[in-house]
C-alpha positions as CSV (number, residue, x, y, z in Angstrom):
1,X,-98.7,93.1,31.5
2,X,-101.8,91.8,30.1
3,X,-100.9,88.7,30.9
4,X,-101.2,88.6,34.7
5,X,-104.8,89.5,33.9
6,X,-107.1,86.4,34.4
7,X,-109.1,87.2,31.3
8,X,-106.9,87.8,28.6
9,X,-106.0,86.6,24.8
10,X,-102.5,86.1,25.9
11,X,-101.6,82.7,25.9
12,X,-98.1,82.3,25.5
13,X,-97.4,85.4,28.0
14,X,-99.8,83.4,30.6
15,X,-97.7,80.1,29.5
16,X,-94.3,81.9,30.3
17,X,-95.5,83.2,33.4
18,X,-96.7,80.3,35.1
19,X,-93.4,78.5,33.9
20,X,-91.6,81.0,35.6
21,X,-93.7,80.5,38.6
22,X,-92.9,76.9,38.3
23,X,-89.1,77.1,37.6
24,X,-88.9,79.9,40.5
25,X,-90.7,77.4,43.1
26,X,-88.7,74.3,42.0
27,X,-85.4,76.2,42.6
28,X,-86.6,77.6,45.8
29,X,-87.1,74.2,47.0
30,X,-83.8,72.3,45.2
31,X,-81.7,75.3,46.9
32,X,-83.0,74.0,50.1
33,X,-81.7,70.8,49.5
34,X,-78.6,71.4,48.2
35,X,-78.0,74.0,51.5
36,X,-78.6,70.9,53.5
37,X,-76.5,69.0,51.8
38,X,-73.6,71.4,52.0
39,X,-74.6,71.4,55.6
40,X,-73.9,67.7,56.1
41,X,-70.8,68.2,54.8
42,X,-69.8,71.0,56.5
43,X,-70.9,68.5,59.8
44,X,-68.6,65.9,59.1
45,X,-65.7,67.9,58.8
46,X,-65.4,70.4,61.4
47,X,-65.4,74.0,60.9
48,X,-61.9,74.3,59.8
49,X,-61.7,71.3,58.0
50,X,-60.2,69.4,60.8
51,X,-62.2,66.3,60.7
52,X,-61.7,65.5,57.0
53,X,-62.3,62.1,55.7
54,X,-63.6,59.9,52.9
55,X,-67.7,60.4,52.2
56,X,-69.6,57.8,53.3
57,X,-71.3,56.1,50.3
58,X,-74.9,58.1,50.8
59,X,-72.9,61.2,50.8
60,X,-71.6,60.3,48.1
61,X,-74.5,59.5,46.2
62,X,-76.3,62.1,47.3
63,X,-73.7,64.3,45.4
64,X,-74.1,62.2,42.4
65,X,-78.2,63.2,42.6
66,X,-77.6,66.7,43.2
67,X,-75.8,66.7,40.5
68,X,-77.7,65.1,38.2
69,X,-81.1,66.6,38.7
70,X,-79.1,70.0,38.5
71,X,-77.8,69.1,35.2
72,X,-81.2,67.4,33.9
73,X,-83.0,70.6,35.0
74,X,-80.8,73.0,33.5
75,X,-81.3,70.8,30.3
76,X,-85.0,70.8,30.1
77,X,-85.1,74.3,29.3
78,X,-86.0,75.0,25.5
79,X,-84.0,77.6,23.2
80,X,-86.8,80.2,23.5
81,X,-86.2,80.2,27.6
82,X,-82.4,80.8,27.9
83,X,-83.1,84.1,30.3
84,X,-84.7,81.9,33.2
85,X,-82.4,79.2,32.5
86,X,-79.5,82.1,33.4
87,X,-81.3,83.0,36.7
88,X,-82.0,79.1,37.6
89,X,-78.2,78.6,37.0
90,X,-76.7,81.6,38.6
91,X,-79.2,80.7,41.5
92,X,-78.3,77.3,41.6
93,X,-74.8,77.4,40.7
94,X,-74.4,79.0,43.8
95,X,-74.9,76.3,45.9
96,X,-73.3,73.4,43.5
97,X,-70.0,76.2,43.7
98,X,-70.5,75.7,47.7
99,X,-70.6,72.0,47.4
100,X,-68.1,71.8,44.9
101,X,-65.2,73.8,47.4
102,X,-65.6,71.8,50.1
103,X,-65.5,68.1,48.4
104,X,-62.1,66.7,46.5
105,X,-62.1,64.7,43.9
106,X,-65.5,65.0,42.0
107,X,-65.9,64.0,38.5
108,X,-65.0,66.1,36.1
109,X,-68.4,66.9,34.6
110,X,-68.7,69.2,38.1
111,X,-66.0,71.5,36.6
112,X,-69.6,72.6,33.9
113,X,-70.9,73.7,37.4
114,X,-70.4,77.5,37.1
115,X,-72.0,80.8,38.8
116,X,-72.9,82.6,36.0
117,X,-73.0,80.3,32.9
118,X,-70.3,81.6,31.3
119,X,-66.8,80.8,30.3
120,X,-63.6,82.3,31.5
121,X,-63.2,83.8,35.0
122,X,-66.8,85.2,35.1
123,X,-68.1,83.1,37.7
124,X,-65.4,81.6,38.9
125,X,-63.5,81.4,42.8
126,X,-61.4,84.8,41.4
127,X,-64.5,86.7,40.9
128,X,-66.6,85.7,44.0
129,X,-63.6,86.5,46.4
130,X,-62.5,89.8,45.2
């Protein structure tokens, strides 16, 4: 608590504070891109899926970015953060997940994309639909 007091001794709470600040804005605003990206997608095929075809290049690079900075970001976290690198994944992995279901034929590095950060079905399609 003494760290959300301006004058105060405590460095490293302040520190991990306004990096949470910072990690909490940066995924507010990377959400918002990857939403708009899923809803370019979900423009240029239909509703139902009825207008499917193969990405146009941008698209396609696009995806390649998203994933990237997603992967880069979740990396830049240090061992002594791994509790806001959980809720930046779990946030973000949401959206990736979005992505990931309505686009065939990714690379396989999006199958590390998962909800929750974990292994098994925790976070995966079986547990978000039931």
């Amino acid at each position: 608590m003494n760290a959300l007091a301006k004058e105060t001794d405590d460095k490293a709470g302040q520190e991990a504070l306004a990096n949470a600040w910072r990690a909490a804005e940066a995924v507010e605003q990377f959400s918002g891109v990857l939403e708009s990206l899923r809803m370019e997608l979900d423009d240029m095929t239909g509703q139902t899926g009825e207008n499917v075809r193969p990405l146009p290049e941008e698209v396609q690079d696009a995806l390649r970015a998203a994933y990237t900075r997603y992967s880069n970001y979740l990396d830049a976290f240090g061992p002594d953060e791994t509790y806001l690198r959980k809720k930046v994944e779990t946030e973000l992995g949401r959206h990736m997940i979005f992505i990931k279901m309505r686009v065939s034929g990714l690379d396989a590095e999006w199958g590390k994309v998962t909800l929750l950060g974990t292994s098994g079905l925790s976070g995966s399609y079986i547990e978000q639909r039931s």
